[in-house]
N, C-alpha and C positions, 0 to 999 in steps of 0.2 A: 504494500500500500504506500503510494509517495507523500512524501510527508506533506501538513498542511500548512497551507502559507501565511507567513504570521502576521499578525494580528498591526496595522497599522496605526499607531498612537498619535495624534499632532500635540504638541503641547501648545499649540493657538488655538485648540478647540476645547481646553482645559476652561472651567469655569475662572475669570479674572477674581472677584471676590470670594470670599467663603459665606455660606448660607449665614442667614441670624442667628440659628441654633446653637453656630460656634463662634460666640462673641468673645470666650475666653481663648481662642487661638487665634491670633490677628497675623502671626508671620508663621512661617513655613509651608510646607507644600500645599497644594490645592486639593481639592478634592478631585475627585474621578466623577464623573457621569454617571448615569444609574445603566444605562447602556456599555460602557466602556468598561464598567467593574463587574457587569454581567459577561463580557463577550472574554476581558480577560480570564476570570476565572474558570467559566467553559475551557479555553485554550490551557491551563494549566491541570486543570482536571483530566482532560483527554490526553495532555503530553505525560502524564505519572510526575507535572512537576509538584503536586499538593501533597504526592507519597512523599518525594524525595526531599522537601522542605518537612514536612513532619519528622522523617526519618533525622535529621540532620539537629530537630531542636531537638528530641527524644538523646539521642547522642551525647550532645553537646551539656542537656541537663544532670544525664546520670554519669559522665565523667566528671564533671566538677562539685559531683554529691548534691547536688539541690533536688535530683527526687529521692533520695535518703533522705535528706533533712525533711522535707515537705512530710513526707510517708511517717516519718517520727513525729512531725509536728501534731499530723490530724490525729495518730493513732493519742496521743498524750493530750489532744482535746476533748477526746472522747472518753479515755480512760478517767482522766480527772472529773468528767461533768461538767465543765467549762461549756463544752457544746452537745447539745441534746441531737439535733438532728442533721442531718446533709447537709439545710440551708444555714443553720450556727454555723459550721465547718466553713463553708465556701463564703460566706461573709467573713471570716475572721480569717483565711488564708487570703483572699482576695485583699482583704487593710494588711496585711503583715507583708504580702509580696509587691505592694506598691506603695507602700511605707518604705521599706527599705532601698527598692528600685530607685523610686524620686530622690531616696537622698544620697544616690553618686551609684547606683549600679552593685552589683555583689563582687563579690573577690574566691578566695581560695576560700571550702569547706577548713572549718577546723574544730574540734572535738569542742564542748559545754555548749552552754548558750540554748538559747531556744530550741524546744523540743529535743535537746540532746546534740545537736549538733547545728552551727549557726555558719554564716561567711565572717572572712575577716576582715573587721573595722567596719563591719553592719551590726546594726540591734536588732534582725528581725534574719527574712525571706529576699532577700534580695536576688534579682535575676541574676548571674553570673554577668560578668560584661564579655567575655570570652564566647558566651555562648549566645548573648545578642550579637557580634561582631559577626561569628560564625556564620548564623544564621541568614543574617542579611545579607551577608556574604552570597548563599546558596539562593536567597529569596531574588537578588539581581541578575543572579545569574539564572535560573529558571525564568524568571520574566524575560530576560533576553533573547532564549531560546524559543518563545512565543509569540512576540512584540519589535516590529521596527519602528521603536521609539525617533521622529521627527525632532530635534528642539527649533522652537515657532517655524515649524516646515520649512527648515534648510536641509539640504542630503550631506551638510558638511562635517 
């Protein structure tokens, strides 16, 4: 089967402002189209790029210990009674992983701290920063393999 031909992006067709909804992000990228976020993801889906970026954060999380630490955190919220049900859980991991994220990203697992084992120079869940580099890493590169990204439709 010849492969499909990808996906062409203009960045002059990118929305200039961001909706009202995101009036707490005034600079960085644009959003995507409801179209263009549908046509890409089809194109990643059909290319196995949505396996091989899962595969890559999956990776990247259990070699720097952050699904141990997570896995120890929920099992010790539930053990203690702190959280009663799934939604406790995923409320108190979701403030613990983007508590520590916001404040500079995760570092090397290292033994105490939170749920038994925390990053170092975080108080909580922090993402590893290794394993968002990674990722993003894998995420441009699978987008490229789907997408001939235009900028403001030059071929340059």
């Amino acid at each position: 089967m010849p492969p499909s031909p990808k996906l062409p992006v203009h960045t002059s067709s990118l929305p200039l402002t961001l909706p009202p909804a995101s009036t707490t992000h005034t600079t960085g990228p644009r959003p995507l189209s409801t179209t263009t976020t549908t046509a890409l993801t089809t194109a990643l889906v059909s290319s196995n790029g949505i396996e091989r970026i899962e595969a890559s954060l999956r990776h990247e999380l259990a070699t720097s210990g952050f699904s141990a630490a997570l896995r120890t955190y929920v099992v010790t919220q539930l053990r203690s009674g702190e959280s009663a049900s799934f939604q406790d859980v995923m409320k108190k991991v979701l403030a613990a992983v983007t508590a520590a994220t916001s404040e500079g990203g995760g570092g090397k697992l290292v033994g105490g701290g939170l749920g038994g084992g925390m990053l170092e120079g975080e108080k909580g869940l922090g993402v590893p920063e290794v394993a968002i580099r990674e990722t993003l890493r894998v995420v441009t590169r699978e987008i490229r393999e789907v997408c001939d990204v235009r900028v403001n439709d030059t071929d340059d």
